[in-house]
C-alpha positions as semicolon CSV with decimal commas, in nm:
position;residue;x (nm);y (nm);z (nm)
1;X;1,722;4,496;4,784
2;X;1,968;4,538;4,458
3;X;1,856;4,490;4,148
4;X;2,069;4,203;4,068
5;X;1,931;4,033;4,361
6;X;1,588;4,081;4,312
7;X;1,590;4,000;3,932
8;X;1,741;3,680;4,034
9;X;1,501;3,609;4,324
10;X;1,233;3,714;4,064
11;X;1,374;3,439;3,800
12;X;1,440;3,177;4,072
13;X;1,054;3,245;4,153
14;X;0,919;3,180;3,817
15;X;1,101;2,907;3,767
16;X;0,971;2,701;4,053
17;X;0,629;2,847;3,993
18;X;0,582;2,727;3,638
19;X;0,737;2,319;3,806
20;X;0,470;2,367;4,075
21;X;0,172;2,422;3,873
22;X;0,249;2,260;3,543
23;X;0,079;1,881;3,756
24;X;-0,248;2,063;3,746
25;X;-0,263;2,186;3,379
26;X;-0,239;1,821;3,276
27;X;-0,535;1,773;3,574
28;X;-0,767;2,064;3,436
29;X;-0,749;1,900;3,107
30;X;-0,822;1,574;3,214
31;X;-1,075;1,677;3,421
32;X;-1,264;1,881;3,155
33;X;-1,250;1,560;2,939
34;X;-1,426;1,346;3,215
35;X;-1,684;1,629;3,290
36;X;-1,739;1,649;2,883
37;X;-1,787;1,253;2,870
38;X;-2,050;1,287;3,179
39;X;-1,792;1,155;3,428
40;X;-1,680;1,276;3,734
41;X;-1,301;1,214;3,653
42;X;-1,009;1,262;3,863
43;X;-0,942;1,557;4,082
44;X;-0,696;1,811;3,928
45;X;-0,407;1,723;4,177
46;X;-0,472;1,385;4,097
47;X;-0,098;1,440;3,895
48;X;0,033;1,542;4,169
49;X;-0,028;1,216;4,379
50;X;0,057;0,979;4,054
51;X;0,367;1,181;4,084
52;X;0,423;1,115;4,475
53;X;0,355;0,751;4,449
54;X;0,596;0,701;4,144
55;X;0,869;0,858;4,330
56;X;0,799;0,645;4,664
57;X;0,808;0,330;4,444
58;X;1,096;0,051;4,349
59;X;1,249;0,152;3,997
60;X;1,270;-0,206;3,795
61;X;1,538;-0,186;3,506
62;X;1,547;-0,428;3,220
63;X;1,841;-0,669;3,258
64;X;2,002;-0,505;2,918
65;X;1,919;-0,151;2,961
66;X;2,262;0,088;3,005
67;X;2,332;0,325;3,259
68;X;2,228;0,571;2,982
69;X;1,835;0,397;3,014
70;X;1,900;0,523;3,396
71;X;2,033;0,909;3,302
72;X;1,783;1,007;3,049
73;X;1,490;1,060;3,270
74;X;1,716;1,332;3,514
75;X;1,829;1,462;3,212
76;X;1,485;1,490;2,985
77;X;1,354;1,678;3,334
78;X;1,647;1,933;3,333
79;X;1,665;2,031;2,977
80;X;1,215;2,068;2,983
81;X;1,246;2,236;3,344
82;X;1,541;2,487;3,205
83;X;1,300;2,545;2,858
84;X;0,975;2,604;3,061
85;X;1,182;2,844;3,298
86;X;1,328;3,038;3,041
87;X;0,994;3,163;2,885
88;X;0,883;3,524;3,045
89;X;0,573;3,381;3,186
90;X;0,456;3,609;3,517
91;X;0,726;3,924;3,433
92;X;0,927;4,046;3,203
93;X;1,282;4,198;3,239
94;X;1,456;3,869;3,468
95;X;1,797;3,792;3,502
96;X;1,855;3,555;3,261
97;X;1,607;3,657;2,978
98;X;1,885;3,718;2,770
99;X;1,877;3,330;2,702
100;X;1,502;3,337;2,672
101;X;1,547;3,253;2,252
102;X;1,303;3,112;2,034
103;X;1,528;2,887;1,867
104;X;1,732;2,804;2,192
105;X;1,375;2,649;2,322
106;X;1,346;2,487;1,996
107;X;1,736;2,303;2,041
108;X;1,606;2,190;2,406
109;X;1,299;2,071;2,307
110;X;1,498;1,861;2,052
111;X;1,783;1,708;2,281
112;X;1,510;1,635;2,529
113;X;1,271;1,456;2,265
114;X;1,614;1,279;2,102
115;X;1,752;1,189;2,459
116;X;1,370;0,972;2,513
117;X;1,396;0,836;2,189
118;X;1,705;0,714;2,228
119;X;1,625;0,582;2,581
120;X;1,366;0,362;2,451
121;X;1,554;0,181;2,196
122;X;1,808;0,115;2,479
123;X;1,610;-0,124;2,642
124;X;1,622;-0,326;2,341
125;X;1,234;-0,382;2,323
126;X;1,015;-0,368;2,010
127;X;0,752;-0,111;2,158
128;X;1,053;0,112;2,263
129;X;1,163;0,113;1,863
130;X;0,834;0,179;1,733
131;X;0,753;0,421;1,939
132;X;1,112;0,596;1,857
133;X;1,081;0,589;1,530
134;X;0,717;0,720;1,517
135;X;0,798;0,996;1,722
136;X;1,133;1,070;1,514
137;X;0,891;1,087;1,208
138;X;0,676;1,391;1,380
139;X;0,976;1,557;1,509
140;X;1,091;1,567;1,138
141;X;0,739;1,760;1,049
142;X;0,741;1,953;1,356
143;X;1,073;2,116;1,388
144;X;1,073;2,343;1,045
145;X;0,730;2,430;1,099
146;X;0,853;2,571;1,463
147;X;1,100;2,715;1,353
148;X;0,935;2,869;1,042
149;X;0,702;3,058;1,345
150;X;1,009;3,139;1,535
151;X;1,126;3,362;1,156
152;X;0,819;3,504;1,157
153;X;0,830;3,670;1,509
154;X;1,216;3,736;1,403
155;X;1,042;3,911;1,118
156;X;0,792;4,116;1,303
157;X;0,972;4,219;1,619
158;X;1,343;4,242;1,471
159;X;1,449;3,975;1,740
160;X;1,382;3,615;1,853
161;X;1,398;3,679;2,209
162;X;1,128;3,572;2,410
163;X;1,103;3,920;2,648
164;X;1,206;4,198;2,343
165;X;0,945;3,964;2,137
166;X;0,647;4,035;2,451
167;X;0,690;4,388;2,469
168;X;0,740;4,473;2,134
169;X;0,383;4,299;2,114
170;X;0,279;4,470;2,445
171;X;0,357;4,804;2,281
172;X;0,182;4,704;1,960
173;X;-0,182;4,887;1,883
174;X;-0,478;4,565;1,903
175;X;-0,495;4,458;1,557
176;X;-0,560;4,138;1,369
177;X;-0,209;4,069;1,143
178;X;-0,315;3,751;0,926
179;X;0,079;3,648;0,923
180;X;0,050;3,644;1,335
181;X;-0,325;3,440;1,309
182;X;-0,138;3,181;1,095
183;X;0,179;3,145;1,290
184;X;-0,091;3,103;1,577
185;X;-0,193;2,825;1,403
186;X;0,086;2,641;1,273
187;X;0,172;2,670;1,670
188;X;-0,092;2,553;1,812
189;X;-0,105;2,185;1,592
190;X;0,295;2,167;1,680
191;X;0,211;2,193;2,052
192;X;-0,046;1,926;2,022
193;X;0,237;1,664;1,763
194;X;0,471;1,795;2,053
195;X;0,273;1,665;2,369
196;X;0,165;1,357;2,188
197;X;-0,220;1,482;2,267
198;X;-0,513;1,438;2,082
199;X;-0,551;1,382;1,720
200;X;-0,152;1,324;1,689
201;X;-0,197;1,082;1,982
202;X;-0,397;0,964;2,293
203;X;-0,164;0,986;2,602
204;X;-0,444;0,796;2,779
205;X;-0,403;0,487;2,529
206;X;-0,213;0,180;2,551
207;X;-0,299;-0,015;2,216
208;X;0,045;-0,134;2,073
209;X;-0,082;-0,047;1,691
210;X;-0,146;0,326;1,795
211;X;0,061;0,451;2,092
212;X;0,400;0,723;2,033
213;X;0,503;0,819;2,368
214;X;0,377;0,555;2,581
215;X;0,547;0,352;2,353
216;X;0,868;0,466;2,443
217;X;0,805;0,524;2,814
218;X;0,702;0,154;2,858
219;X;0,978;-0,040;3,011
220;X;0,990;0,253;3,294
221;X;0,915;0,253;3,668
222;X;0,960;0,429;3,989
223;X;1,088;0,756;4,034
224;X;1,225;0,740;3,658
225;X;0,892;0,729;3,526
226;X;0,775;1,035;3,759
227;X;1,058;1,235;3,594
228;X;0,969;1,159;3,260
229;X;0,593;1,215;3,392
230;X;0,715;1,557;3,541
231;X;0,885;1,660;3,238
232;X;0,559;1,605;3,028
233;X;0,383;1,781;3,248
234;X;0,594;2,080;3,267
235;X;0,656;2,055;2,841
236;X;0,268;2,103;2,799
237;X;0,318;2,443;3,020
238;X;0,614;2,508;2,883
239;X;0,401;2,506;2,485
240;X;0,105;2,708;2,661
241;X;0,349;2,967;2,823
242;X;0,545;3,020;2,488
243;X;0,195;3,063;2,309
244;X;0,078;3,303;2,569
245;X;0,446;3,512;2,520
246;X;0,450;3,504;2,162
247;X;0,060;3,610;2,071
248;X;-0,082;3,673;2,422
249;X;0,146;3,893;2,676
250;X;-0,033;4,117;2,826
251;X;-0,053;4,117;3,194
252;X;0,326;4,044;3,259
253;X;0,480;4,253;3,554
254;X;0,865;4,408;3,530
255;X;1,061;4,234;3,769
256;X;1,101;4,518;3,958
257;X;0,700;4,631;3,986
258;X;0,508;4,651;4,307
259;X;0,322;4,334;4,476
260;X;-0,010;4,471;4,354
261;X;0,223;4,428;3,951
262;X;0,332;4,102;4,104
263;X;-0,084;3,994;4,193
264;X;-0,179;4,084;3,826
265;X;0,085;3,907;3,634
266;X;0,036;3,588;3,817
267;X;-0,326;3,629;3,823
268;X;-0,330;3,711;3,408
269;X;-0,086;3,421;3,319
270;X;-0,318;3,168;3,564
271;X;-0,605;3,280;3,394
272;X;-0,457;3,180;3,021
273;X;-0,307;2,896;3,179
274;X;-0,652;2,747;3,304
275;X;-0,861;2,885;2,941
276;X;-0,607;2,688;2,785
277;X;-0,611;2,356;2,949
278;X;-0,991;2,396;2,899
279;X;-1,001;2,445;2,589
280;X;-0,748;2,171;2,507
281;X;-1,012;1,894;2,695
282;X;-1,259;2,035;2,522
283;X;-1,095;2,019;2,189
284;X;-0,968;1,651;2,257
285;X;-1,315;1,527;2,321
286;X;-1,436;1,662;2,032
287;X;-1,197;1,543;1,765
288;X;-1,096;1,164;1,696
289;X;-0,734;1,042;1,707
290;X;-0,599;1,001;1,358
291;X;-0,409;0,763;1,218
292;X;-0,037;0,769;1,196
293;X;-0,006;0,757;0,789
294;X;-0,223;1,066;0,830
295;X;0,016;1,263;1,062
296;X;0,209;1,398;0,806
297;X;-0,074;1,570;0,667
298;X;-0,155;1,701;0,972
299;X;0,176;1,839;1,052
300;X;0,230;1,948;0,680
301;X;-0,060;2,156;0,740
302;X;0,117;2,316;1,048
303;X;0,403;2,396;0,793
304;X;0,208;2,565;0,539
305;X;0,047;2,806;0,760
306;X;0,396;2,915;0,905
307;X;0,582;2,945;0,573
308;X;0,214;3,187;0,433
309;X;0,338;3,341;0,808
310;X;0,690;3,416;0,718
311;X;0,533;3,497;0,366
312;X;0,314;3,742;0,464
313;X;0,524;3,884;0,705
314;X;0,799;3,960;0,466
315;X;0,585;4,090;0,213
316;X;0,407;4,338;0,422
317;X;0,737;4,490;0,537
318;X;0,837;4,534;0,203
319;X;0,537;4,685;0,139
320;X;0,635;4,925;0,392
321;X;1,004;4,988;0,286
């Protein structure tokens, strides 16, 4: 087979693989949670039926909503699938890893979050324009610390592309860089704000005085509703898979390695997949939701440790120099 064509069968391969599992990372989590809380909880394709039944039902539109209010959803779904497919997940080396940039994920993150936003308010309900403007508010704390994390890497590796970034890591003695630990950090509370999870918010809450993104997903139905279910879905794997690149990529194949390469990359980035969705049910039982004058703290704390990142970074390659 030619190169080309297997690096673009390998590409077209992780990209469906990372749609087809991201159902059951939301289902480990939520499974963990119940098992935590002495429940027996869903089963982990449980997502995957809500997802079936959504698409097999009636979508009902509010009388004043636009054809935009009928778009978004498709569109939210592309821009997450294209952001989650773009991140070197099972190998490294694909066809079109050259797009695979830090701050190019960060820009489709955005359009995707400002595209729902926008959605919501189109309806014309109240719910729709609190929940907008709530999650407008994180976004605003979110984005600099992300890409504050993105300089850092920039820093370190001398690029902010996703595959140079993974093997410059992969090539990297094991050593504990405080800049990296913090950046880790600062990552980790964005990809929680990000996924409207637990203390930012409780995607498993409907109380009007509390909810973000239910908020602004109210007034769907149907199959709409399973693509803006899909897309959060595949935006938690999407956060987990760029964590796993940027401080964890060991285990990726080339795209051109043998099927026993091809067994231990997908086998590796399962692994993290499923210690990560564990440890994010564990973490949301045992930590409270907070309340929204108190996300900025939060948040700002997320931006501190990424500018000491970028800090540190800089200053130890000076040291260097």
């Amino acid at each position: 087979m030619p190169a080309t064509v297997q690096s673009f069968v390998a590409q077209g391969a992780q990209m469906f693989f990372v749609l087809a599992i991201a159902p059951a990372v939301t289902g480990i989590t939520r499974k963990v949670k119940a098992r935590l809380m002495r429940r027996r909880g869903p089963s982990i394709f449980q997502p995957y039926r809500d997802l079936l039944k959504l698409v097999r039902k009636e979508s009902v539109l509010a009388p004043n909503a636009t054809w935009f209010f009928r778009s978004a959803p498709y569109m939210i779904f592309a821009f997450t699938w294209v952001a989650a497919a773009l991140v070197p997940t099972l190998a490294s080396g694909l066809m079109f890893n050259w797009a695979a940039d830090v701050v190019a994920l960060v820009a489709l993150i955005g359009a995707a979050r400002a595209l729902l936003a926008l959605a919501a308010m189109d309806a014309g309900t109240a719910f729709g324009g609190i929940g907008s403007s709530r999650e407008m508010m994180i976004a605003s704390l979110a984005e600099p610390a992300s890409l504050l994390v993105a300089l850092t890497i920039a820093f370190a590796a001398g690029t902010t592309r996703l595959p140079e970034v993974a093997q410059f890591l992969i090539s990297q003695p094991i050593e504990i860089r405080v800049s990296f630990a913090l950046a880790f950090v600062a990552l980790v509370i964005v990809a929680m704000a990000e996924n409207a999870r637990i203390p930012v918010d409780n995607p498993a809450t409907h109380l009007e005085l509390t909810m973000v993104h239910e908020a602004m997903v109210l007034e769907y139905s149907g199959r709409h509703l399973a693509m803006i279910e899909a897309a959060g879905h595949l935006k938690l794997t999407l956060y987990i898979s760029l964590i796993i690149c940027l401080f964890m990529p060991f285990g990726m194949a080339p795209f051109d390695g043998s099927a026993a390469a091809w067994a231990i990359g997908i086998g590796t980035y399962l692994a993290k997949l499923v210690l990560a969705a564990v440890a994010l049910g564990v973490w949301e039982v045992s930590i409270a939701k907070m309340r929204v004058f108190r996300m900025s703290e939060f948040l700002g704390g997320a931006f501190i440790f990424a500018f000491l990142a970028i800090l540190l970074e800089f200053l130890s390659r000076e040291v260097q120099r």
